[in-house]
C-alpha positions in Angstrom: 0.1 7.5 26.1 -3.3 8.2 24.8 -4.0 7.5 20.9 -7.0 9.0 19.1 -7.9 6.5 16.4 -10.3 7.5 13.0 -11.2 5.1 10.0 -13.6 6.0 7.3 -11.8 3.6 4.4 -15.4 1.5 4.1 -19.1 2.1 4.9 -17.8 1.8 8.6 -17.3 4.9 10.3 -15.3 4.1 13.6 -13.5 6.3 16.1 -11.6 5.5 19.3 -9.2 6.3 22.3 -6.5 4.1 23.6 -5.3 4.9 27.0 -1.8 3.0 27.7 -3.1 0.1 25.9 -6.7 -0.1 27.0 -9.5 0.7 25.1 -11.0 3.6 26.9 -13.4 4.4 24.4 -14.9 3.1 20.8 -18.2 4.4 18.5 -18.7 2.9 15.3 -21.7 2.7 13.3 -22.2 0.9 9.9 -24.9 2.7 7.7 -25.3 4.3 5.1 -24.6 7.6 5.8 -21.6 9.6 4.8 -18.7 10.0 6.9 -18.7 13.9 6.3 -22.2 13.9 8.5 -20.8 11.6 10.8 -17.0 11.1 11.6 -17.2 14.5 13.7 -20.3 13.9 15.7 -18.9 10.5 16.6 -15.7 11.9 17.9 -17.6 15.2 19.8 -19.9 12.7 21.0 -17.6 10.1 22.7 -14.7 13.4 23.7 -18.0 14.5 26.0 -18.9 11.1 27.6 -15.3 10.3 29.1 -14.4 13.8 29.4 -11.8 14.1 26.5 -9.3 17.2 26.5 -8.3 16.7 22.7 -5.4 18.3 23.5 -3.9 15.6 25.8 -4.0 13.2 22.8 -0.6 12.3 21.7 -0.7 11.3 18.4 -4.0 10.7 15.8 -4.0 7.3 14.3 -5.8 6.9 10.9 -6.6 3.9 8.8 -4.4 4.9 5.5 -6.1 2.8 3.1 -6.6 0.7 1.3 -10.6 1.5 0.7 -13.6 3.9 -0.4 -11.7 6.9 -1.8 -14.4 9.1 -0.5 -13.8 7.2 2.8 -10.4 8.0 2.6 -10.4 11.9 2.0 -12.6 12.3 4.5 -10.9 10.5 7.2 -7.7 12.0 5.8 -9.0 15.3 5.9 -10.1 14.9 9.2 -7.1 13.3 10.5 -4.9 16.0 9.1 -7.2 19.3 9.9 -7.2 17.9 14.0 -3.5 17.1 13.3 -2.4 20.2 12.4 -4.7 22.4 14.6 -3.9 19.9 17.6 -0.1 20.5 16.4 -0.5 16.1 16.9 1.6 13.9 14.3 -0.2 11.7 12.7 0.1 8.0 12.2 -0.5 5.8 9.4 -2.4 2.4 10.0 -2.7 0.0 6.3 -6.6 -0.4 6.9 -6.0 -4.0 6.0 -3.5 -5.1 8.9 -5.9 -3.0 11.1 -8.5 -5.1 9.8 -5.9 -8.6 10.7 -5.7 -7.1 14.1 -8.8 -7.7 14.8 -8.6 -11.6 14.7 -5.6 -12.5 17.3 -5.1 -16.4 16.5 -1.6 -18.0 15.6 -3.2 -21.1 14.2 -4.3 -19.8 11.0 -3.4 -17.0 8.3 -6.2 -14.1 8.7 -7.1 -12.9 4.9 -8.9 -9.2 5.0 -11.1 -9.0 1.7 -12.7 -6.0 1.0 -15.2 -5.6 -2.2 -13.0 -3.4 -4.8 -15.5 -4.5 -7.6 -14.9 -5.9 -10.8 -14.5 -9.7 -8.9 -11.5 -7.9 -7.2 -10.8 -7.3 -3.6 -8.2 -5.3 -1.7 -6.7 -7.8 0.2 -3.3 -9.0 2.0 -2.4 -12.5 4.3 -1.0 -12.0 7.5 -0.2 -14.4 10.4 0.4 -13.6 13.7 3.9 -14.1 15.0 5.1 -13.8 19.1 2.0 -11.3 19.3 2.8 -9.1 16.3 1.6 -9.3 12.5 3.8 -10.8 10.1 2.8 -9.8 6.4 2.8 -12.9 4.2 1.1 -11.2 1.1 1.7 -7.2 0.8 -1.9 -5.6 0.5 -3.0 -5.4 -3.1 -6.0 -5.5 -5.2 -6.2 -8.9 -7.0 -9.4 -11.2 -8.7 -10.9 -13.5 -6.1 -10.0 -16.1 -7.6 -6.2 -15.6 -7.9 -6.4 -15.1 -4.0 -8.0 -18.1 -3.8 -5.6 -20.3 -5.8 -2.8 -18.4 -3.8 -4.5 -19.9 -0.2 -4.8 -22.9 -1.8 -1.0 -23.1 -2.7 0.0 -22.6 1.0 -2.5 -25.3 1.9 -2.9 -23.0 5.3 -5.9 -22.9 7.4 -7.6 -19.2 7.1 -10.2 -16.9 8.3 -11.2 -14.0 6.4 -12.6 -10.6 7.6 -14.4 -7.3 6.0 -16.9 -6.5 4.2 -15.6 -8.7 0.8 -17.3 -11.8 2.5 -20.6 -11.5 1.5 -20.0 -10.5 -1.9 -17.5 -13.9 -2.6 -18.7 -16.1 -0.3 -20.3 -18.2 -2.8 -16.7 -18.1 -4.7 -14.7 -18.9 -1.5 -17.0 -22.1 -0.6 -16.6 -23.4 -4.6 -13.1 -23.1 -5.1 -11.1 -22.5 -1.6 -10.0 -26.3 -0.9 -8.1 -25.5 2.3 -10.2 -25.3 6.1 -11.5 -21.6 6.5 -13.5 -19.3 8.8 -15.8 -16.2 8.6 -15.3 -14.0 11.1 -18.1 -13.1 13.2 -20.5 -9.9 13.1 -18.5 -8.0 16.2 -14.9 -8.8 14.3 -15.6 -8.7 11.0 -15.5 -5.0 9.8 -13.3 -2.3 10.2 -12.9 -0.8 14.0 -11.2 2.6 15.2 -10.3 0.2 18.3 -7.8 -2.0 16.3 -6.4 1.1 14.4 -5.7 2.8 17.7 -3.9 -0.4 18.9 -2.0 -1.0 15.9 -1.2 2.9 15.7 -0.2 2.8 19.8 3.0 0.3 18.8 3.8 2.1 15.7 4.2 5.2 17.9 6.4 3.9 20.2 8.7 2.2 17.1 8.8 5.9 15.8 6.5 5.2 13.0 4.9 8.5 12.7 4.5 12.0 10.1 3.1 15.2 10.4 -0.3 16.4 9.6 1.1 17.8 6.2 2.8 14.8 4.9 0.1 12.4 5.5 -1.9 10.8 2.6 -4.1 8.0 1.9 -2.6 4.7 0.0 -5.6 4.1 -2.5 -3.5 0.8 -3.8 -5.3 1.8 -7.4 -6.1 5.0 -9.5 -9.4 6.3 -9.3 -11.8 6.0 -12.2 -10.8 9.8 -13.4 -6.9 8.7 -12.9 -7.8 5.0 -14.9 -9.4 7.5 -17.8 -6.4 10.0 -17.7 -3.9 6.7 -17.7 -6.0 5.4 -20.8 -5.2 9.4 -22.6 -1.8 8.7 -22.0 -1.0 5.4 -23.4 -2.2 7.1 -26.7 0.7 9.6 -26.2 3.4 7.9 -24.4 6.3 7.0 -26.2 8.7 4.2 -24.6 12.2 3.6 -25.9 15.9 3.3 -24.9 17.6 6.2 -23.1 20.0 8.6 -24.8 22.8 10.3 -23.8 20.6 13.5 -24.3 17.9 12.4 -21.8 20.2 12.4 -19.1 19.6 16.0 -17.3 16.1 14.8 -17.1 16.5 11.4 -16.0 19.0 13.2 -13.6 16.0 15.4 -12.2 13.9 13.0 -12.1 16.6 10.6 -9.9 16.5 13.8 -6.6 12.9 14.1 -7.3 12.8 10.6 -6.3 15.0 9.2 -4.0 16.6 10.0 -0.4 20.0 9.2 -1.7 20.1 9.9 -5.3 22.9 8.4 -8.0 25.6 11.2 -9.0 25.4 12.2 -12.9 28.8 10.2 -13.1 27.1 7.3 -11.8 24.6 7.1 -14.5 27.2 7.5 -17.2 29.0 5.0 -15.9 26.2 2.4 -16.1 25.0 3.5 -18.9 28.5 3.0 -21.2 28.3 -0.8 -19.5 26.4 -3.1 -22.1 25.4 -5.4 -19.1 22.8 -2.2 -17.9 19.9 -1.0 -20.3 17.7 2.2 -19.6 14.4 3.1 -20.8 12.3 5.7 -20.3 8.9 7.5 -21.3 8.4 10.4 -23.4 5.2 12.6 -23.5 5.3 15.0 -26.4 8.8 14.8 -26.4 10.2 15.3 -22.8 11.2 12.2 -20.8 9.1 12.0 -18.1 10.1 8.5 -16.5 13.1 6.1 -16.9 13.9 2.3 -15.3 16.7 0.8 -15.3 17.8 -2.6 -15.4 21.2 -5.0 -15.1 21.4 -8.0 -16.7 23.7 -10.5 -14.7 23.3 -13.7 -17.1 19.8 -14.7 -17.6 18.7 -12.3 -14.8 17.7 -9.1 -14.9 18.0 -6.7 -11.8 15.9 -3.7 -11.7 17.3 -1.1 -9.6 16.0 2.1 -10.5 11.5 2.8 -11.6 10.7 6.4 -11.0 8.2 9.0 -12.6 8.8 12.9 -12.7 6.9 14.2 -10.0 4.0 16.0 -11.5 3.3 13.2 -13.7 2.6 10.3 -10.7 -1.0 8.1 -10.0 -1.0 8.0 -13.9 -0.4 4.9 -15.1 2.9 5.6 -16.5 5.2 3.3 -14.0 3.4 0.7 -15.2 3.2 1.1 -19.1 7.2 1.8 -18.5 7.8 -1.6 -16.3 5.4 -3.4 -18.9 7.6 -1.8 -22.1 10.8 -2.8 -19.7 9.8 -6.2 -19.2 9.2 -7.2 -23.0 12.6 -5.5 -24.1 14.3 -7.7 -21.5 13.2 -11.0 -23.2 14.4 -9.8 -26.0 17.8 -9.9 -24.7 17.5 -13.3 -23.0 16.5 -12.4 -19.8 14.6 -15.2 -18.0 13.7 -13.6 -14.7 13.3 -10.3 -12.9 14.1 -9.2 -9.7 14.0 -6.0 -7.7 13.7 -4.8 -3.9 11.1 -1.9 -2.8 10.7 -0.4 0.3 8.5 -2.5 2.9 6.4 0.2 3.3 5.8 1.4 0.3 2.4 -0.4 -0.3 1.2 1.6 -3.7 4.8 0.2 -5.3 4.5 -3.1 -4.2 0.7 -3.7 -5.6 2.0 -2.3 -8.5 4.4 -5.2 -9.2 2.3 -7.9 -7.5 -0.1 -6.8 -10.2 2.3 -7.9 -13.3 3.3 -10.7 -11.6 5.9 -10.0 -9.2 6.0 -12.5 -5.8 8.0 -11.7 -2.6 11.0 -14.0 -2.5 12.5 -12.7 0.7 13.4 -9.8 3.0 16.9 -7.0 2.8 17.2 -6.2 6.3 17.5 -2.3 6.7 19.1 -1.8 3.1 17.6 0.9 3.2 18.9 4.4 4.4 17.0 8.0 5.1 14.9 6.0 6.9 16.5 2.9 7.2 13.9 0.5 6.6 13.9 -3.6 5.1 13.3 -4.0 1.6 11.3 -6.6 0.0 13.0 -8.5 -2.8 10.2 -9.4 -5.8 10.6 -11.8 -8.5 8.7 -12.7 -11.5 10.2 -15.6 -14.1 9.5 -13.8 -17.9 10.4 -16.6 -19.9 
């Protein structure tokens, strides 16, 4: 098996070739030039030293994100144009449990931080666990200091990688009260070498997608999205589902998920006065609903989905915002809700108002069967 491995998702450019699980070869450089004048050369430059026949890779490994959104669409773009004129699938590496690869210890939890700005960091804790990485906190981007208080909580020694170090240091030595680590100069950035590696045992468990369906997880909008997001909430308009609203919602339901509710289904919730809908109107057409049970003081959330054309946009999260302050109103003390494990952008979303993981659905879910991650937040 022979895995070509790319990541561009910081100032690090990094490319590599795994050969049946040895690293036959690895160029990265970390300077600041952009990855459009240098991914290519890299990759042309190591293919003629060990002789390379691009077309005897079997699959192109790319760090999906979190990171640089340049970065990203360049290493995307790059990943999918070889993918597609290799006819190679692609696979899709979190840059952040690449990053936790790279630092193989069991005694400690391994805390990627990279600098997101604004005293935030893109960030995630892992542990490793009979030689794989076990996700303790999903990747997000959260303030420093509410990592910090987090580490602190699991009173769990730590070492922390990426480029976030230098910027919080002085942060992590004031208020992190548990032992920790930096890791050192050769470890402590991104490398294509741990991408590949990661990306090798994801290929053999299946986890892989075509050139066209691959897509970078930025874990946040962009500053043009945040702008757009900020036009919106002068224009959105959240409020309880009617019975009218229901050939959208309905749309909006196959647009969204694998196996979609019926239309029966829906009415059938909705006459039960245990379930409440809401949803977000633009200029008058519905454009997202949620939906929620309440089983005494608990509310269940089983459905959160935006109309296609209208995602990245802040709107899932003015709707689970608007959702969560109707549900005190009807007594609701606590929130739960399962998401796909892998989809990161969803999970950030919730850890973001407040949401923690409380436990693990083993394959509940189907087309693909995957585990989901049950959330919780208490709202009263």
């Amino acid at each position: 098996m022979k895995i070509l491995a790319l990541d561009s998702s910081s100032l690090v450019a990094s490319v590599a070739i795994i050969t049946d699980d040895i690293l036959t070869a690895e160029y990265t450089i970390n300077y600041k030039k952009t990855h459009s004048q240098t991914l290519l050369p890299m990759l042309d430059e190591m293919a003629k030293n060990i002789d390379l026949d691009l077309n005897s890779i079997d699959a192109i490994a790319i760090a999906s994100g979190p990171g640089s959104f340049t970065g990203l669409r360049i290493g995307a773009a790059t990943a999918k144009g070889l993918g597609l004129a290799l006819d190679k699938p692609i696979i899709s590496v979190p840059t952040l449990e690449a990053m936790a690869y790279n630092i193989y210890t069991f005694d400690r939890f391994i805390v990627p931080i990279m600098d997101a700005r604004r005293d935030q960091v893109y960030t995630g804790i892992y542990q490793m666990e009979e030689e794989e990485i076990k996700i303790i906190k999903c990747p997000c981007a959260i303030a420093i200091e509410e990592l910090l208080e987090e580490l602190n909580r699991w009173q769990e020694k730590v070492v922390f990688v990426g480029d976030g170090i230098p910027v919080m240091k002085e942060k992590i030595e004031e208020k992190l009260k548990v032992s920790y680590q930096f890791a050192p100069a050769h470890l402590n950035r991104q490398r294509a070498g741990a991408v590949g590696t990661l990306g090798s045992i994801y290929y053999q468990k299946g986890k892989i997608e075509t050139a066209a369906e691959h897509k970078p997880d930025y874990l946040r909008l962009s500053q043009a999205e945040r702008e757009l997001a900020q036009k919106n909430q002068k224009i959105l308009k959240m409020r309880k589902m009617e019975e009218k609203d229901l050939e959208k919602v309905f749309e909006i339901e196959k647009q969204s998920f694998s196996i979609p509710w019926s239309e029966q289904s829906f009415l059938e919730t909705k006459k039960n006065k245990d379930f409440y809908y809401w949803v977000a109107e633009e200029q008058g057409e519905v454009i997202a609903y949620l939906n929620l049970q309440k089983i005494l003081e608990e509310g269940d959330i089983y459905k959160i989905a935006v109309r296609l054309d209208k995602r990245r946009q802040g709107i899932g999260e003015q709707l689970l915002e608007y959702a969560i302050q109707e549900a005190k109103k009807e007594g609701i003390t606590q929130i739960t809700l399962e998401v796909r494990k892998s989809n990161t952008a969803a999970i950030s979303l919730y850890q973001k108002k407040g949401f923690s993981q409380e436990g693990i659905r083993p394959d509940y879910y189907e087309k693909p069967k995957e585990d989901a991650i049950i959330m919780w937040k208490r709202v009263l």
